[in-house]
C-alpha positions in Angstrom: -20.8 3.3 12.8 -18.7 0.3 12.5 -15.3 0.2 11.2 -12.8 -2.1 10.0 -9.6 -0.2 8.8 -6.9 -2.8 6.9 -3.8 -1.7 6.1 -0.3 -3.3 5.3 -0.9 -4.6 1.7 1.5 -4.5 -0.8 3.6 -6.1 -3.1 6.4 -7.9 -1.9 9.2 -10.8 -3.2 9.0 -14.2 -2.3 10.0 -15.0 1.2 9.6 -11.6 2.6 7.5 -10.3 4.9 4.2 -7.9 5.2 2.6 -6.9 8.4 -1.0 -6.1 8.0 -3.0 -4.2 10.4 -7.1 -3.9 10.9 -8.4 -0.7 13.3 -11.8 -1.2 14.6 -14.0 1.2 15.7 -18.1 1.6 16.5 -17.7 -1.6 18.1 -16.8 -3.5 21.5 -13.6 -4.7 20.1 -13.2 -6.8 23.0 -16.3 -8.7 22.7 -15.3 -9.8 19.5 -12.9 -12.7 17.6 -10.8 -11.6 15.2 -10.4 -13.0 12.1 -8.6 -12.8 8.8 -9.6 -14.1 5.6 -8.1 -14.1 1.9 -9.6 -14.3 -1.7 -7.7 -15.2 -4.4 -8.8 -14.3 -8.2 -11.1 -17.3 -9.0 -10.9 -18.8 -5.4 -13.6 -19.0 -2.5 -12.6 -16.8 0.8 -10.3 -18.9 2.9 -10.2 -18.5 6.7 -6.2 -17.9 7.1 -6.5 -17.1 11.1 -8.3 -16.4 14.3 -7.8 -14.8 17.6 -9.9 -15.1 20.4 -11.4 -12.0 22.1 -9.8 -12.6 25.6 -7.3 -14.3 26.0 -4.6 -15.0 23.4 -5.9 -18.6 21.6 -5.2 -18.5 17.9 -5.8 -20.6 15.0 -4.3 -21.2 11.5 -5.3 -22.5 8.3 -2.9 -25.4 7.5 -1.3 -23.7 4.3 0.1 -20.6 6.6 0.8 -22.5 9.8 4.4 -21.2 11.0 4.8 -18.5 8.5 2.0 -16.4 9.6 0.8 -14.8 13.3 -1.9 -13.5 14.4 -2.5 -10.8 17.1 -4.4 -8.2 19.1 -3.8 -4.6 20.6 -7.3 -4.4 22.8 -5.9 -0.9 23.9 -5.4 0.0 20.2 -8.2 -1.7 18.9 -6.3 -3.6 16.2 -5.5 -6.7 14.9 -2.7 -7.8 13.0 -1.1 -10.2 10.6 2.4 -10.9 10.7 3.1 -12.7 7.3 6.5 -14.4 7.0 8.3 -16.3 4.3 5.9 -15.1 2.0 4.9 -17.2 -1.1 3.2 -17.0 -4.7 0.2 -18.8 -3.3 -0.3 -15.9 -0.5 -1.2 -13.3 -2.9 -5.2 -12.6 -2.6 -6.6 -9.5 -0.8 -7.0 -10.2 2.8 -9.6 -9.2 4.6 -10.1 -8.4 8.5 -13.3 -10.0 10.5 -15.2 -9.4 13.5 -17.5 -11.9 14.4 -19.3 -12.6 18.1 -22.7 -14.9 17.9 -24.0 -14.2 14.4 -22.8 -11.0 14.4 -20.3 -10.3 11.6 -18.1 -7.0 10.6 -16.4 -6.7 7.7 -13.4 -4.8 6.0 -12.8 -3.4 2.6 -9.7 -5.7 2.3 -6.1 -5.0 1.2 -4.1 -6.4 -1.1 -1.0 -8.6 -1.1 1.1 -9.6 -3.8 3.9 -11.9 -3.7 6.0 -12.0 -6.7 9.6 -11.3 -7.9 
């Protein structure tokens, strides 16, 4: 059974920080890009950032570039969003994303609010 466990959410002030963790399971985490994504009330999911499955190539939405990092623990199975200098505009519930081919696994999301 696949899994993708987020976790990290929270609510936070203006230019803190939040790490947000994803634990996969059922699947060959290796195989697999990770992604994370955010939906803001009223807004279409954004792709905030990607990691490769092998190697460490990453990429970021423009809006989140230098604030936020991505990375992976393949012995842990996890994923993770370092979130930096946090701002008003970040708040959405992120979600984690596995994706190889077609092949797509989702999480529940977690939420993250910025706000003082």
């Amino acid at each position: 059974q696949v899994q993708l466990m987020e976790s990290g959410g929270g609510l936070v002030q203006p230019g803190g920080s939040l790490r947000l963790s994803c634990a996969a399971s059922g699947f060959t985490f290796t195989s697999y890009a990770m992604r994370w994504y955010r939906q803001a009330p009223g807004k279409e999911r954004e792709l905030v950032a990607t990691i490769a499955s092998i190697g460490r190539s990453t990429n970021y939405a423009d809006s989140v570039k230098g604030r936020f990092t991505i990375s992976r623990d393949n012995a842990k199975n996890t994923v993770y969003l370092q979130m930096n200098s946090l701002k008003p505009e970040d708040t959405a519930v992120y979600y984690c994303n596995a994706v190889r081919y077609t092949t797509n696994y989702w999480g529940q999301g977690t939420q993250v609010t910025v706000s003082s």
